[in-house]
N, C-alpha and C positions, 0 to 999 in steps of 0.2 A: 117322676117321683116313684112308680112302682119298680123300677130296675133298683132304687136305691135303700127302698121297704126291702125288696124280697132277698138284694142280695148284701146289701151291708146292714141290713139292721134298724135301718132308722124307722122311726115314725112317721104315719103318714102326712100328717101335720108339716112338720120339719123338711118332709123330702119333696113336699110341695113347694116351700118355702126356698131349700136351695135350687130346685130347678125352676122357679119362676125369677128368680134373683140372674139366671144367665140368657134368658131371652126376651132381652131388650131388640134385639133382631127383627122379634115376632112382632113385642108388644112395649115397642120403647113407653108412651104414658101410662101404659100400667106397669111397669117393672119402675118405673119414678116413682110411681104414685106408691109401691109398694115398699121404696127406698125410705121415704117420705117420713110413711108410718113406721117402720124399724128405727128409724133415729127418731122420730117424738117419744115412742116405747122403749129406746133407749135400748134395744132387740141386737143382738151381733149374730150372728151364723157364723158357723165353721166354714173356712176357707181353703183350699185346696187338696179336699178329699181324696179326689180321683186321680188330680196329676199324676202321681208314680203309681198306680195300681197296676197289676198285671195285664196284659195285653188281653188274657182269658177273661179274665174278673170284665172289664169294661163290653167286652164282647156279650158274657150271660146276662149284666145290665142292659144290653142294646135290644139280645130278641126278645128278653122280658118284657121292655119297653114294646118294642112293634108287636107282640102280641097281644095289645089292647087295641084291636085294631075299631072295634065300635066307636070308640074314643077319639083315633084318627079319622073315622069316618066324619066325625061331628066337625072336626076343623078342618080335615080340606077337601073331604067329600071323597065319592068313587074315586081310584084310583093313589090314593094318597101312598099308595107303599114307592110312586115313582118321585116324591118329594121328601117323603121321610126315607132316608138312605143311614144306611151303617155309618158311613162314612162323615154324617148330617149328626145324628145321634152320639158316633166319639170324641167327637169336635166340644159339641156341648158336655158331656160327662165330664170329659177332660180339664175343664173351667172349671167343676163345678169344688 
């Protein structure tokens, strides 16, 4: 969410919102459960943001992203820069 704050604008609210809407990977019952309450709240999110953005643009998203690394520390502990990958991070943007 902070790649999507810093570099396209959103709110942090909302960019919360669209990256926890793409990792069902992580957290399939809580991305349901977050589907859930979007459709009782009758909630839509914007859909395919990132797909054409420039290859730069998705990139300043990514080390924005890996540079919260206390944040990564908290979900996968030491060493998490060998799970959280560029390659880990485009993937997801690119959904989003």
């Amino acid at each position: 969410s902070y790649g999507l704050g810093y570099v396209l604008g959103y709110h942090h609210g909302i960019g919360n919102c669209l990256a926890v809407d793409v990792l069902e990977e992580f957290y399939p019952e809580g991305v349901t459960e977050f589907r859930k309450m979007m459709k009782i709240h009758n909630i839509t999110l914007p859909k395919n943001i990132c797909k054409d953005l420039p290859d730069d643009t998705i990139a300043k998203m990514v080390a924005v992203t890996k540079s919260m690394g206390p944040l990564w520390d908290n979900v996968y502990g030491k060493g998490w820069e060998e799970k959280v990958t560029d390659e880990m991070l485009t993937k997801l943007f690119r959904r989003i």
